[in-house]
Wavefront OBJ file of the C-alpha trace (Angstrom):
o trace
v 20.043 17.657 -7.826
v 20.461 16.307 -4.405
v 16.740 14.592 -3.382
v 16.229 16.759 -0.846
v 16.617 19.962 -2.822
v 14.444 18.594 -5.435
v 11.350 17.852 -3.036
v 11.483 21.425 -1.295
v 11.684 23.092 -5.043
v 8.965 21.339 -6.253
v 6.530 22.019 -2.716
v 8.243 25.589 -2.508
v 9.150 26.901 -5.870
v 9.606 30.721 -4.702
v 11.699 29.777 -1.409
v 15.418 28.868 -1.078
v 16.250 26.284 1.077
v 18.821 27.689 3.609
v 20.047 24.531 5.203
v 21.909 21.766 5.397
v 20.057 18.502 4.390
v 21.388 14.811 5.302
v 19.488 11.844 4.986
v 20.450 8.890 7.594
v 18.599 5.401 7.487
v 18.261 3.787 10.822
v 18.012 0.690 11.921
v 16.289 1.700 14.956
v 12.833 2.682 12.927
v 10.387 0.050 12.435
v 9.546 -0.457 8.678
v 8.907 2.182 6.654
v 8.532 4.825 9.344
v 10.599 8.005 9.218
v 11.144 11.494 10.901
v 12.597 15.507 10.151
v 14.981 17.430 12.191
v 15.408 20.734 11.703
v 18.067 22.687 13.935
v 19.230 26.481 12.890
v 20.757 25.343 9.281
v 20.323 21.904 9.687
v 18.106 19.756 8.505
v 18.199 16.062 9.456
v 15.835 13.154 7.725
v 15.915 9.703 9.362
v 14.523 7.081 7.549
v 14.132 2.636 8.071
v 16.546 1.027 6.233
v 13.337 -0.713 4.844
v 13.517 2.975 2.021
v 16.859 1.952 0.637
v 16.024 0.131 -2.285
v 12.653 1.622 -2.646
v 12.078 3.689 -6.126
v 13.512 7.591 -5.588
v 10.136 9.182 -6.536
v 8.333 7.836 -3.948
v 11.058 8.694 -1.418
v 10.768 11.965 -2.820
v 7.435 11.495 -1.848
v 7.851 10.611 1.698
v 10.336 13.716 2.083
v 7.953 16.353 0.529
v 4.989 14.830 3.335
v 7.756 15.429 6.367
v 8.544 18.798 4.800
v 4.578 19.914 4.883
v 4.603 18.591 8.124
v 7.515 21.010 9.467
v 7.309 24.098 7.274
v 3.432 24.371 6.441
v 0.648 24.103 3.410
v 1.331 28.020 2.887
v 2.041 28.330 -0.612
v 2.445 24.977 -1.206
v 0.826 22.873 -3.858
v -1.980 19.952 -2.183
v -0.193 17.062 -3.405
v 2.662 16.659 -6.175
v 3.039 13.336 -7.891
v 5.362 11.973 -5.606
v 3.469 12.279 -3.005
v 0.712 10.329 -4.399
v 3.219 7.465 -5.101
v 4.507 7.710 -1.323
v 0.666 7.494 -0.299
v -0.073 4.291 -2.885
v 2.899 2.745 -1.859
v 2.226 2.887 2.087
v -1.581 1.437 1.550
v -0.265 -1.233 -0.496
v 2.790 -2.025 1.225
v 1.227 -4.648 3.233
v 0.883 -7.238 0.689
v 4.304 -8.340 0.480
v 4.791 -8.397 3.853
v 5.473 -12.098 5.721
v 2.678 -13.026 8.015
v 3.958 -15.457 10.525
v 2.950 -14.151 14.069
v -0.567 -14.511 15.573
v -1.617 -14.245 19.484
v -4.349 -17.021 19.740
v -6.497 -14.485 21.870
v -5.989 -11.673 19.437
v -6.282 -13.827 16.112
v -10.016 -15.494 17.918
v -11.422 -11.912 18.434
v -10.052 -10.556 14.850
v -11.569 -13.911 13.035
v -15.092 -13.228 15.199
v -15.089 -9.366 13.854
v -13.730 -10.177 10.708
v -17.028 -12.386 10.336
v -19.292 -10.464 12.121
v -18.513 -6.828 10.400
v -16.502 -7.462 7.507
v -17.769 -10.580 5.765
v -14.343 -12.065 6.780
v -12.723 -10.063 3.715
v -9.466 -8.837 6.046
v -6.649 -10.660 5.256
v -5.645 -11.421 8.659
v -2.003 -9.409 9.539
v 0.485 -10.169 12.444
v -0.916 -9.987 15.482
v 0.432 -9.043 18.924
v 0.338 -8.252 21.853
v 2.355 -4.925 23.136
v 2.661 -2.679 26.028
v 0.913 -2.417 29.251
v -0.348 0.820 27.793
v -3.483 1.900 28.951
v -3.260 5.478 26.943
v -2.220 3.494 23.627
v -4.838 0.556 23.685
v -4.104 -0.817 20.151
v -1.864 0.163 16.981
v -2.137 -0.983 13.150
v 1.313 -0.697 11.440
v 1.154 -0.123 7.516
v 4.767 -1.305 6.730
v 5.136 -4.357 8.816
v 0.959 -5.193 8.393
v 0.891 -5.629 12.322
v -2.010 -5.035 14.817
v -0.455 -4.238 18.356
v -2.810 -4.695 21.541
v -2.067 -3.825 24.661
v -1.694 -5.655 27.301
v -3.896 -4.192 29.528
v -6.559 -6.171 27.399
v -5.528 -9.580 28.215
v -7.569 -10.058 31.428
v -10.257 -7.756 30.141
v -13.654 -8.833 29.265
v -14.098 -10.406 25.742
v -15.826 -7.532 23.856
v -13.628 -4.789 25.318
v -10.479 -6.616 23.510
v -13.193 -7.006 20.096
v -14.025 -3.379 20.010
v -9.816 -2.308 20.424
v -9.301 -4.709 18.130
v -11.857 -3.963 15.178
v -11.138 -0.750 15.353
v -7.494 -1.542 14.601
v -8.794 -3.948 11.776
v -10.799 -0.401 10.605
v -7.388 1.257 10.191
v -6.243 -1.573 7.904
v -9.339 -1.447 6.274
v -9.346 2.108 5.024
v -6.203 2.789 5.414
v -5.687 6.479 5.603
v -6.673 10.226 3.057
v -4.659 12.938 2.531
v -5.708 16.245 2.059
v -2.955 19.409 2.316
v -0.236 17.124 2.723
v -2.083 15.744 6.134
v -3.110 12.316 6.787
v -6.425 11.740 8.370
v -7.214 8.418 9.898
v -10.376 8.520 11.712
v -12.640 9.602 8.847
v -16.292 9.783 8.539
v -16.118 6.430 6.607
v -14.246 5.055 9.118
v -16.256 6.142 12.393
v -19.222 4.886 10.432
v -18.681 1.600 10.473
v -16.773 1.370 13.974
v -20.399 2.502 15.039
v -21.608 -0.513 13.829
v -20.144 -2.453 16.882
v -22.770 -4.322 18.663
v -24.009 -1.732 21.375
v -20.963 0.804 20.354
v -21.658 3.319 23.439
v -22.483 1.215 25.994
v -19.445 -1.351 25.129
v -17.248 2.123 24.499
v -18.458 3.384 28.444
v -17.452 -0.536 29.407
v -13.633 0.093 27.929
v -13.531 3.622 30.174
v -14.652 2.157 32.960
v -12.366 -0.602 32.957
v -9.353 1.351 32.168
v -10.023 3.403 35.247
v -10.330 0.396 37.633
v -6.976 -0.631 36.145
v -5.600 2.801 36.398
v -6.755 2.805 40.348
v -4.884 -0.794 41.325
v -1.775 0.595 39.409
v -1.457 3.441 41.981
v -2.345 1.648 45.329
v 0.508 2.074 47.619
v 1.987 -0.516 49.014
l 1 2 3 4 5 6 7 8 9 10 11 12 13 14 15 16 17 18 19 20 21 22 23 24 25 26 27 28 29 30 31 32 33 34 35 36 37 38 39 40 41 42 43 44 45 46 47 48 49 50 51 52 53 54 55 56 57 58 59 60 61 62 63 64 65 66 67 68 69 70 71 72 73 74 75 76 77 78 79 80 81 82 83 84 85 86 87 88 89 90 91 92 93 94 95 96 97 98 99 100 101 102 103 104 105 106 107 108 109 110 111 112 113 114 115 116 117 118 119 120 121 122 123 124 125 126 127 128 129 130 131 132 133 134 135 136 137 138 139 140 141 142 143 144 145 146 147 148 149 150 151 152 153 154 155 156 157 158 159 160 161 162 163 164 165 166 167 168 169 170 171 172 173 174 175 176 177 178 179 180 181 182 183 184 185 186 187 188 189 190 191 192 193 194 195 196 197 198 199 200 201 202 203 204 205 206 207 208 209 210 211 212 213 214 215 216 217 218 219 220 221 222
């Protein structure tokens, strides 16, 4: 049974699928991400090449979490096997990954809050710099174990680029929970301990502030 079939029968045992399904692996995903298309009768699944040689349950796994995504919980089971061996695999993915690429700036601020909040038991990841985003500060990737910062940050006082970048460190951390095929990020756990941030608010007001001063020299005409 084609892979596809087999992941919608499983999450949707008294539907029949009534569409086309092709899987295409891209090389323009970064690793391990992926995406579903669904026009009229077709339905399109785009995958990293990085899923090629990875074991067919937990791509079954990654399929059936895209499918809850696009056609609902209703009637669907929580979680099927598979998709616990997607979710395992994701967390853990980051071991094997090569770790060659670290900003000085970024890698002195994640070694400070590595110390100061996390007994320095992070394994430090790659770490970059991105964008001059000022809507998407900071980014922790699970299949290439990078921490993106934006650029915004470089000329930025020294605990506005700590608290973007701890909390970044946080989502490698914890790493993510599902719960009716959703991923949540930002749990209690998780907020709990960003809190424990030197001064969290006032630091938090500090990053607002700054962003809007930034935000106001962007648009001065010229």
């Amino acid at each position: 049974m084609d892979i596809v079939e087999e992941a919608f029968r499983e999450l949707y045992p008294d539907r029949i699928p009534s569409y086309e399904a092709k899987i295409r692996y891209s090389g323009r995903f970064s690793s391990y991400n992926a995406n579903i298309l669904h026009r009229q009768n077709n339905l399109t699944i785009r995958m990293s090449k990085a899923w090629r040689g990875v074991d067919r349950e937990i791509r079954k796994g990654l399929i059936q979490t895209l499918l809850l995504k696009l056609f609902g919980t209703r009637k669907a089971p929580k979680k099927t096997l598979a998709m616990d061996l997607y979710n395992i695999f994701l967390q853990n993915v980051h071991i094997g990954v090569e770790k060659d690429t670290f900003e000085p700036d970024i890698a002195e601020s994640f070694d400070r809050m590595n110390e100061r909040y996390l007994n320095g038991m992070v394994d430090r990841p790659n770490l970059v710099w991105g964008t001059a985003s000022m809507r998407k500060l900071g980014s922790y990737e699970y299949g290439t174990d990078t921490i993106s910062i934006s650029t915004v940050l470089k000329d930025a006082p020294e605990e506005l680029l700590d608290l973007v970048v701890y909390h970044e460190m946080l989502h490698k951390k914890f790493k993510f929970s599902t719960r009716n095929g959703r991923s949540y990020y930002h749990t209690p756990q998780f907020r709990k301990k960003e809190r424990e941030f030197s001064d969290f608010d006032h630091w938090e007001d500090e990053l607002k502030r700054f962003l809007r001063r930034r935000s106001r020299i962007s648009w001065l005409p010229f």
